[in-house]
C-alpha positions in Angstrom: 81.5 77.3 68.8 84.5 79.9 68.4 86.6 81.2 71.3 85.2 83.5 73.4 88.5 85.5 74.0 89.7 85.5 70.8 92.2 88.6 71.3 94.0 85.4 73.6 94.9 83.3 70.5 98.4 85.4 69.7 99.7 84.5 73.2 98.5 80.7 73.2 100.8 77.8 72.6 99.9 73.8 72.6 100.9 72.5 75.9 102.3 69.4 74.5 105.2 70.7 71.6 105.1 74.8 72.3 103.9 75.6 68.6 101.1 78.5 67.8 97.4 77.3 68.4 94.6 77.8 65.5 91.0 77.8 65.8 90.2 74.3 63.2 86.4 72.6 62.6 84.1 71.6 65.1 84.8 73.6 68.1 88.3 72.9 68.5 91.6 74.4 68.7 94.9 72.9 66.8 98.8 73.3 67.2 100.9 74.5 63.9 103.3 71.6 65.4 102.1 67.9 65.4 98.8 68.2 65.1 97.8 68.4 68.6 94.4 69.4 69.3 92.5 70.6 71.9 88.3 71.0 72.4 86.6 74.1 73.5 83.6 74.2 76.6 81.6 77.0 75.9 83.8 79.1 73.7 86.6 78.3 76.3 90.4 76.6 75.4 90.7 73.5 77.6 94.8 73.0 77.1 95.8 70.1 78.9 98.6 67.2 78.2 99.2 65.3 81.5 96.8 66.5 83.4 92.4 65.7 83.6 89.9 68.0 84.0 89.0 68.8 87.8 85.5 69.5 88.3 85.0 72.8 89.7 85.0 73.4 93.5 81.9 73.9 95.4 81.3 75.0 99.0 80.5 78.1 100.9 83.6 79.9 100.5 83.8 79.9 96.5 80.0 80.7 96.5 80.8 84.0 98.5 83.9 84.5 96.3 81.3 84.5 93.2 79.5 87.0 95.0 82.0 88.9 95.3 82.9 88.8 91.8 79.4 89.8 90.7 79.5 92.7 93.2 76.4 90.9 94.4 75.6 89.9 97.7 74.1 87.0 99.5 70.7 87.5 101.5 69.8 86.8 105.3 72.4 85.1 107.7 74.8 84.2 105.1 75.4 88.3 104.0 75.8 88.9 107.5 77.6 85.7 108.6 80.1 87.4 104.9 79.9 90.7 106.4 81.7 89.5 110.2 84.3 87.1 108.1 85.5 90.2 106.1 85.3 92.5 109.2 87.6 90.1 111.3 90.1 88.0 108.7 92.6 91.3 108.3 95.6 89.8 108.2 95.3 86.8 110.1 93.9 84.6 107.7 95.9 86.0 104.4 92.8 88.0 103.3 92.9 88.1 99.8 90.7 90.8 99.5 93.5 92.8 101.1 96.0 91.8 100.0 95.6 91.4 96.4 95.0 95.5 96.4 98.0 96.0 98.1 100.5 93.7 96.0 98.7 95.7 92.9 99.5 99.2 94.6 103.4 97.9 95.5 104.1 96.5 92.1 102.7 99.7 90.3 105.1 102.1 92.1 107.7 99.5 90.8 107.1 100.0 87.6 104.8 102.0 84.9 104.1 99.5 82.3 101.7 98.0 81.7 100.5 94.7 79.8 99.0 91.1 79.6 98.5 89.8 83.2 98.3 86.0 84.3 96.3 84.9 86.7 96.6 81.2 87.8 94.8 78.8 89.9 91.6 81.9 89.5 89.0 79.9 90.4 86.0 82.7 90.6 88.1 85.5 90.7 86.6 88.1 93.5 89.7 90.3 93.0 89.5 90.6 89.3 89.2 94.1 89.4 92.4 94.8 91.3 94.5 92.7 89.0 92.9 94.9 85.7 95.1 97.4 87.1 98.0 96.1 86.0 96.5 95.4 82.3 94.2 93.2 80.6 93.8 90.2 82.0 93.4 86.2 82.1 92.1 83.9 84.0 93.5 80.3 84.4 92.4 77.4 86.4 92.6 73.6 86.0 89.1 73.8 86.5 85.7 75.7 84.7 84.3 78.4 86.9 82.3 81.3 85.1 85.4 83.5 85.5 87.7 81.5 83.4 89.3 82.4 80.3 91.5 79.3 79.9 91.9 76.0 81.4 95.5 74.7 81.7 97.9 73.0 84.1 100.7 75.6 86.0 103.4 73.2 85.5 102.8 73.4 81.8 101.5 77.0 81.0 100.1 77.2 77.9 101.3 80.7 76.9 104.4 81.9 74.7 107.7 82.4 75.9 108.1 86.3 77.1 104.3 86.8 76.4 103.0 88.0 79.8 103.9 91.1 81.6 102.7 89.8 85.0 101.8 86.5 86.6 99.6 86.2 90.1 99.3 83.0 91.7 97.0 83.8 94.9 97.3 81.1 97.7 97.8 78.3 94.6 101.4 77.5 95.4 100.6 75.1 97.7 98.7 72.6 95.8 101.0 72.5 92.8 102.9 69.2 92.7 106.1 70.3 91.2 106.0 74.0 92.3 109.9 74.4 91.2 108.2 73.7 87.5 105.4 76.1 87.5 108.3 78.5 88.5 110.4 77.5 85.7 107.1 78.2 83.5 107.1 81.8 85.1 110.2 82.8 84.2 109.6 80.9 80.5 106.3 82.9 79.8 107.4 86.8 81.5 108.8 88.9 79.8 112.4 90.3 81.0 111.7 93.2 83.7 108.1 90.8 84.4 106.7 90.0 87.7 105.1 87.0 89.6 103.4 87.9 92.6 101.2 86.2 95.2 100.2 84.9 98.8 101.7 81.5 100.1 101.2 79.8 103.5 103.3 79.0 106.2 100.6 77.8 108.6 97.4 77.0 107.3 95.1 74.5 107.8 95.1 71.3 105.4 92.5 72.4 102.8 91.9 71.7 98.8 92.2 68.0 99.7 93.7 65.8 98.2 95.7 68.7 96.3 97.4 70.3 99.3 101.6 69.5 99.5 103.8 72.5 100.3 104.1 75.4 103.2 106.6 78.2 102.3 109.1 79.9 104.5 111.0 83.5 102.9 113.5 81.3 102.3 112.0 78.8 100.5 110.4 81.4 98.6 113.4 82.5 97.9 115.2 79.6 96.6 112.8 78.7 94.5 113.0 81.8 92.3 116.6 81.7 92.0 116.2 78.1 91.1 114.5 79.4 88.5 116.7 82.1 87.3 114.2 84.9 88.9 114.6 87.1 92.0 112.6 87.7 95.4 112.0 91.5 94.9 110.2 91.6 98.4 107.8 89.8 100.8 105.9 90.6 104.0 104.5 88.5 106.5 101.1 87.6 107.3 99.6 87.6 110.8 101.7 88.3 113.9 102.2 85.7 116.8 99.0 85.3 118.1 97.3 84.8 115.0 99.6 82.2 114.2 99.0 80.2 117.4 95.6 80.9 116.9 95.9 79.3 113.4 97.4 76.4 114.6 94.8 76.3 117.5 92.0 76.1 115.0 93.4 73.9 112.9 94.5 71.3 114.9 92.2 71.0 117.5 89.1 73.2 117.1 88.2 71.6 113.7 88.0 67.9 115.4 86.2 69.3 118.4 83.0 67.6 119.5 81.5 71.4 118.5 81.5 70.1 115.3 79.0 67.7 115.7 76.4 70.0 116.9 75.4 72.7 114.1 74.6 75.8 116.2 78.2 75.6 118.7 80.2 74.7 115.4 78.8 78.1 114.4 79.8 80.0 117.5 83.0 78.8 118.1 84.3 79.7 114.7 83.0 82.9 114.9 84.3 83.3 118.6 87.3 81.9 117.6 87.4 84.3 114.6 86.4 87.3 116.8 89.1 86.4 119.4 91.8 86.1 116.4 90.9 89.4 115.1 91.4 91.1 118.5 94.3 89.5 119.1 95.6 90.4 116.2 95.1 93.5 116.4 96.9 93.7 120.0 99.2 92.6 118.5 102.1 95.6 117.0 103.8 93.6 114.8 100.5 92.8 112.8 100.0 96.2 111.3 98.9 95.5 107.7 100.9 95.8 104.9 104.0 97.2 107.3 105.3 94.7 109.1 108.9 94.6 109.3 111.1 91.8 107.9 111.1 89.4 110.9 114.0 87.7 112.6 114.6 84.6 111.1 113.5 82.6 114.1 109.5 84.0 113.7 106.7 82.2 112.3 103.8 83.7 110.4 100.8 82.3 108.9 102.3 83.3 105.7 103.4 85.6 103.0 102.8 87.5 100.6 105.6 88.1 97.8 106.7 90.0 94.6 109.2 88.2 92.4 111.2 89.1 89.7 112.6 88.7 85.9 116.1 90.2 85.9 115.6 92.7 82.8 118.2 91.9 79.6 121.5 93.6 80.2 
């Protein structure tokens, strides 16, 4: 079986020692370095060291983001129950499929060049289409999902140093172990003048179980790219004060409700609540998408969305 992406092989590098990858016999990739090598699932690079193989996720949520992908739609209740969830998240809930457009549209009046763009923890990719703006592009997740072009591990990215024009990490920060090492990674693999970009959390329910660790404040945002030896360019909040005590509402109590034990008032109260949040949110002046102001540093959100950056070579 040979790679399915082979134009990919000039920018890969073996996890484990950093040397050029080759395609070798029997469906496998191998490192110019210490003979390191690595199989293929179906035509697909699975580069990992210290880190196994997660099965792939499956609930409702990643089956509507396959949809999405597809441009296809599910049928009956669940295309309407899709419809009312994208009518009402807005920017409450970190709605990826608004803000992925709009970090695309901010970084492209930053800059106008274009080139390869890395997108980790993809999983089925709904927004692909918005991040091929920015130039061609890969998927990478530590699972296989039908989008994925390469399976790796953020905290040892399996790309070569200065390689990547962009890197996206949409809502993945928070499950990443070591998230000051992935950054390190970042500012390894982009190229000087490069940007990482993404959404974090600052209050969000505990979700990708056991894999959940880390909610982000500016400032921790921040500190972590200078750590790193990149810069936070800019970030905006996400949902104004009542969606975040509606956020913590939900998570907190509403989720271990007795409602949950009875199918048909689960259903209602997490579309009333998700009504309610949207009105509220809209109510609410500070909440305007996309042009928030910076907040005082005493405000809470339920999180952020950021554009960091590789100081260019002086």
């Amino acid at each position: 079986m040979k790679l399915t992406r082979p134009d990919l092989l000039p920018l890969l590098r073996c996890p484990a020692c950093g040397t050029a990858l080759r395609e070798v016999e029997d469906s496998r990739l191998g490192c110019t370095g210490r003979d390191h090598h690595f199989p293929l699932a179906e035509g697909r690079p699975i580069l990992l060291v210290d880190a196994a193989l997660e099965p792939p996720k499956r609930n409702d949520v990643i089956s509507a983001q396959a949809h999405g992908r597809e441009g296809t739609e599910r049928k009956g209740l669940r295309r309407v129950l899709d419809r009312f969830r994208q009518a009402t998240t807005a920017d409450i809930f970190a709605d990826d499929r608004r803000q992925v457009p709009l970090l695309v549209d901010r970084i492209a009046a930053l800059t106008g060049e274009r080139g390869w763009v890395l997108d980790v923890g993809a999983c089925e990719q709904y927004y692909r289409s918005s991040l091929e703006r920015l130039g061609p592009l890969i998927a990478m997740d530590i699972s296989l999902y039908s989008a994925t072009d390469v399976v790796g591990d953020c905290h040892a990215l399996p790309f070569a140093d200065a390689s990547l024009f962009a890197v996206s990490a949409i809502e993945v920060l928070e499950h990443l172990r070591r998230p000051w090492r992935f950054m390190g990674e970042v500012a390894r693999v982009l190229q000087p003048g490069g940007l990482f970009f993404g959404v974090v959390p600052q209050y969000a329910p505990t979700h990708g179980f056991p894999h959940d660790f880390f909610r982000y404040t500016r400032g921790g945002l921040a500190a972590l790219a200078e750590d790193a030896g990149l810069e936070l360019h800019e970030a905006w909040p996400l949902g104004g004060r009542w969606g975040t005590l509606l956020h913590w509402y939900w998570a907190n109590w509403a989720r271990e409700s007795r409602l949950h034990r009875i199918p048909g008032l689960n259903l209602a109260h997490h579309l009333g609540f998700q009504g309610v949040a949207w009105l509220f949110d809209r109510l609410d002046a500070a909440a305007e998408h996309g042009a928030r102001p910076l907040p005082q540093e005493h405000n809470d959100h339920v999180g952020w969305s950021f554009i960091v950056r590789k100081p260019a070579r002086s």
